[in-house]
N, C-alpha and C positions, 0 to 999 in steps of 0.2 A: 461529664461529656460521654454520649454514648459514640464505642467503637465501631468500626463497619471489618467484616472480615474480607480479605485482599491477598491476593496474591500479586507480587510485582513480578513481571518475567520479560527478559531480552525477546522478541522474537525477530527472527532475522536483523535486518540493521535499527532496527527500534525498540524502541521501552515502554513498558507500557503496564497499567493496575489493570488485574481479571478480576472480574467478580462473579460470581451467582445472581443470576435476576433475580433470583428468591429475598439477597440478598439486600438490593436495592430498593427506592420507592419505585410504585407501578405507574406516575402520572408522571411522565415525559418533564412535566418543568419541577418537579420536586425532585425527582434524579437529576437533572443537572445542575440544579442549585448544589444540590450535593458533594456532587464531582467536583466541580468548581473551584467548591471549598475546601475541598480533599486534595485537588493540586496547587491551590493557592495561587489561582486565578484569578482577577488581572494581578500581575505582577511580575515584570521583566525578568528578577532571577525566582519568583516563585517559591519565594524561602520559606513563605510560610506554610509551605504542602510537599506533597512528593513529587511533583514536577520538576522536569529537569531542565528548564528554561529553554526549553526547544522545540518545536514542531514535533519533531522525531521521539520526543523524551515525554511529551503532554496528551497522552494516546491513553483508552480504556476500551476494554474488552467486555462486553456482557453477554453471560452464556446462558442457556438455558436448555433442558432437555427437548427434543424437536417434535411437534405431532407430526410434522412431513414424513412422510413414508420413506420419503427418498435418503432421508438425512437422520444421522444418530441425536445430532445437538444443532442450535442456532445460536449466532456468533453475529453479535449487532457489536460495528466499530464504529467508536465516538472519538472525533477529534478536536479537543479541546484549544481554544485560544492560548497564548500565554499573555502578552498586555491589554488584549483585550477578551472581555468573559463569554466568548461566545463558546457553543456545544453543536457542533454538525455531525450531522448523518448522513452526509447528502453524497457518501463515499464509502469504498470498500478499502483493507489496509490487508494485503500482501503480506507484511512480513510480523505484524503481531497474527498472521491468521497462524503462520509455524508455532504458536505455543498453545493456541486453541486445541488439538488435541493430546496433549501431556496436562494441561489442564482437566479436561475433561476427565482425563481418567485420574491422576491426583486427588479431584474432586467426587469420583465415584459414578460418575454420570454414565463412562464407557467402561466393562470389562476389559481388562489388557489379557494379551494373549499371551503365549508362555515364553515365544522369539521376538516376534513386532505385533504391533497393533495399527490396523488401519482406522480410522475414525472420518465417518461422512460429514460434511460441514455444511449447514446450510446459511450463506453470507445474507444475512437479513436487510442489508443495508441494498442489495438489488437482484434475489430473491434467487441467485445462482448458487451452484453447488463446487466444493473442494474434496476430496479426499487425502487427508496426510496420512502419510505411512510412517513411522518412527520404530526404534528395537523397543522390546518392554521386557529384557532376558528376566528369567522367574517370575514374572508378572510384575514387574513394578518400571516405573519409565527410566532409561536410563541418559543420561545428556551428556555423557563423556563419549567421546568419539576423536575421530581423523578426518573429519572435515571441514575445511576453512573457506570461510564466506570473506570475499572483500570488506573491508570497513569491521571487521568484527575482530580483537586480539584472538590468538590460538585457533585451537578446534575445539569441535565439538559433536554432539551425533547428528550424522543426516538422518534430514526432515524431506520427503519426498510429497510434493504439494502437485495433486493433477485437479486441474479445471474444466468442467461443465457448465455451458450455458451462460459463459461470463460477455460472449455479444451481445452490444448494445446494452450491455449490465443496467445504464442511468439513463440513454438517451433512445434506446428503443432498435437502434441502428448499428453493425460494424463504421459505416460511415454516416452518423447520423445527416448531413447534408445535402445528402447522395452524390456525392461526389468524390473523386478519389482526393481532390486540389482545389483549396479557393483561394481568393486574394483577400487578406485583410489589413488595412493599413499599409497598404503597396507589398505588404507581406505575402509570399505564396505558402501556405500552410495546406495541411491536413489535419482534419478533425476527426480523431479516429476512437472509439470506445470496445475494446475490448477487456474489461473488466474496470476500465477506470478510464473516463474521458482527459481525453490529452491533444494537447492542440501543438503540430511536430513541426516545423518550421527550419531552416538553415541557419548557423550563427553567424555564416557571412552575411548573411541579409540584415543585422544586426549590428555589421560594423566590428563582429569577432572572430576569434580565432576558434572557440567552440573547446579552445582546451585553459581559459581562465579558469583561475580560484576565485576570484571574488567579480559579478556582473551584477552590483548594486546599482551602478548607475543606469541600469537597463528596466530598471522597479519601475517608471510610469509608463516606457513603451510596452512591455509586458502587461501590466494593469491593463491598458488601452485595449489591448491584442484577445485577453482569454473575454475581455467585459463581450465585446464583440462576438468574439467565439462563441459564448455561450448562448446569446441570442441565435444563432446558427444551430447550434448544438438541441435546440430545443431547451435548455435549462434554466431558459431565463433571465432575469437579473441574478447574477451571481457575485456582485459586489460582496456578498457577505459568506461568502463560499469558498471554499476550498478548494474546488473543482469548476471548469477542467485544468489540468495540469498545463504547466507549458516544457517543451521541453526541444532546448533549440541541440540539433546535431553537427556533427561533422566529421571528416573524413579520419576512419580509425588511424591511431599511431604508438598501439601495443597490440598487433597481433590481434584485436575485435574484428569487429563487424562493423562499427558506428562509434564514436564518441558521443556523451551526451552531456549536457550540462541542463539539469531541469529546476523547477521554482514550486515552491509551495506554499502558496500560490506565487508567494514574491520571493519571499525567499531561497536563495539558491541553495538545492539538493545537498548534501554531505557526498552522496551516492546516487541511488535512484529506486523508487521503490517496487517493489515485486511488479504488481499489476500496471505500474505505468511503464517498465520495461519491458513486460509481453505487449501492450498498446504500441509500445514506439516499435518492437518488433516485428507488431504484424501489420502498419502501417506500412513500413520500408519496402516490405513483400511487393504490395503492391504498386502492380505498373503505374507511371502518373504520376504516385505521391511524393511528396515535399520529401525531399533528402532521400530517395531511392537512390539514384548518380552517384550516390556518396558512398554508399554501403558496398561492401567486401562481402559477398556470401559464401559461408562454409558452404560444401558437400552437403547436397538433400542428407535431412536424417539426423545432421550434427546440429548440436544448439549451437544455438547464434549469443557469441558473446559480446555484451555493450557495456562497451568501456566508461565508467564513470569517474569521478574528480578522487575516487578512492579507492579506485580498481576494477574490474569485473564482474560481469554479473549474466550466467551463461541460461538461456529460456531456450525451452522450444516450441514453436509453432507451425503447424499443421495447416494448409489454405486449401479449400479446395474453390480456386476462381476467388469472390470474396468470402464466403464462408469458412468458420472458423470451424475443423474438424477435431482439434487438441491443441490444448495448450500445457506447458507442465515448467517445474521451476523445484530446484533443490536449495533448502533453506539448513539454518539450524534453531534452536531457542534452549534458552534456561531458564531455571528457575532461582530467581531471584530472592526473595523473603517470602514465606506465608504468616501471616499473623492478622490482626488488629489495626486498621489504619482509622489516625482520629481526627476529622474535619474541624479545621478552626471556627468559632460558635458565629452564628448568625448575627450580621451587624445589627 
């Protein structure tokens, strides 16, 4: 059995295999046959691979040195099924993007500098750009630190993640609809795409309180809701998609901005993920939108913290009118194993 070389690393609240495109097949369906096989997909607990029987945990990173001018590397995230064997692109990930540069430079791709290292990212999956800032003291990455991320044990070193050109990232639009507000399903929502399309809606419209742990029985009205959205959104039939996000709000009740409770697609959130908390962000901002009334706004300037089912998660963003001037987001990432990962053999 030939091995594939891997790195596994936490980046922000997910888990996730890096690879080298070098490393990978070049024909889109032979890399994900591959993966697949690699996380031991379909398979509820995924035991026969490195997946971790989760949304959050069945995530792959593939890196490659970048021809863009703009950008040092390009950072394509695949989001892998777990009981079903599907592989989408059709989305950016926020928080395995925090390990993309400690990879890169582990992997040789970025010089590290002698204090930190910044590292350009070009997110391939909708053609925007990141810059992470991390320490790299003596040139080598260092992942021990003093800052703690909600949903994550301990600390660890901050990851300082600034975004470029993540409007309209998949749908072409900050409101792809053109609208601030639509009605879907008697539902009043906003369909908003800043760096990850997310469809924001009230959880009292819902029949919730917006601060449950468990809103399974809400899986077909949700289904019904983003199927719909996405038809609005421009993205089509997204029955077999991950996107858009849905992510019902409410009124904060630790010191946030917002409570959210979000689905991926069905599944509800552990937390919430990078890009789709700057989207429900900078949804809120605006006048009109679904769950504005709701939100508590810090002090221009301060990040706006949104409370999730596992704590906080503090973004900030920059509006001017609807456009988006900055967006930015403190993560952290480790590293996990590097070695040889070996795909169970082809049926």
């Amino acid at each position: 059995m030939t091995g594939v070389r891997c790195m596994l690393m936490r980046g922000g609240t997910s888990k996730g295999a890096y690879f080298l495109a070098g490393d990978l097949p070049s024909d889109p369906s032979e890399r994900a046959d591959l993966l697949l096989r690699i996380m031991g997909t379909p398979d509820p607990r995924q035991i026969d691979g490195i997946g971790g029987a989760h949304p959050l945990t069945s995530k792959v990173a593939v890196v490659s040195p970048s021809a863009d001018g703009a950008a040092d590397v390009d950072y394509l995230f695949l989001q892998l099924g777990v009981e079903e064997p599907t592989v989408s692109d059709r989305q950016n990930c926020g928080n395995l993007l925090a390990g993309i540069g400690p990879f890169a430079v582990e992997r040789g791709l970025v010089p590290a500098g002698r204090a930190e290292t910044s590292v350009r990212i070009r997110m391939v999956n909708s053609g925007s750009v990141a810059t992470a800032t991390f320490p790299t003291p003596g040139g080598a990455v260092d992942y021990d630190g003093a800052t703690a991320i909600s949903g994550v044990p301990g600390t660890a070193a901050r990851i300082d993640l600034d975004f470029a050109g993540t409007e309209g990232s998949s749908t072409g639009a900050l409101l792809p609809t053109g609208r601030p507000r639509d009605v879907i399903d008697g539902v009043q929502v906003t369909c908003v795409d800043n760096g990850m399309p997310v469809v924001v809606a009230a959880a009292s419209d819902f029949g919730a309180t917006g601060y449950e742990t468990d809103l399974s029985h809400l899986r077909d009205r949700i289904q019904s809701l983003r199927l719909r959205a996405g038809e609005l959104m421009g993205l089509g039939d997204v029955s077999a998609s991950s996107v858009p996000k849905t992510t019902l709000v409410a009124p904060p009740r630790d010191g946030g901005m917002i409570c959210t409770r979000t689905f991926i697609p069905l599944r509800m959130h552990t937390s919430i993920g990078v890009l789709g908390a700057v989207s429900v962000a900078t949804a809120l901002l605006i006048d009109g939108a679904a769950g504005h009334d709701l939100a508590e706004f810090p002090p221009p300037g301060t990040p706006m913290s949104i409370e999730h089912p596992t704590g906080r998660l503090d973004v900030v963003v920059e509006l001017d009118g609807t456009a988006v001037r900055r967006s930015s987001i403190v993560r952290t990432a480790r590293r996990l194993f590097d070695g040889t990962v070996f795909p169970r053999s082809q049926p």
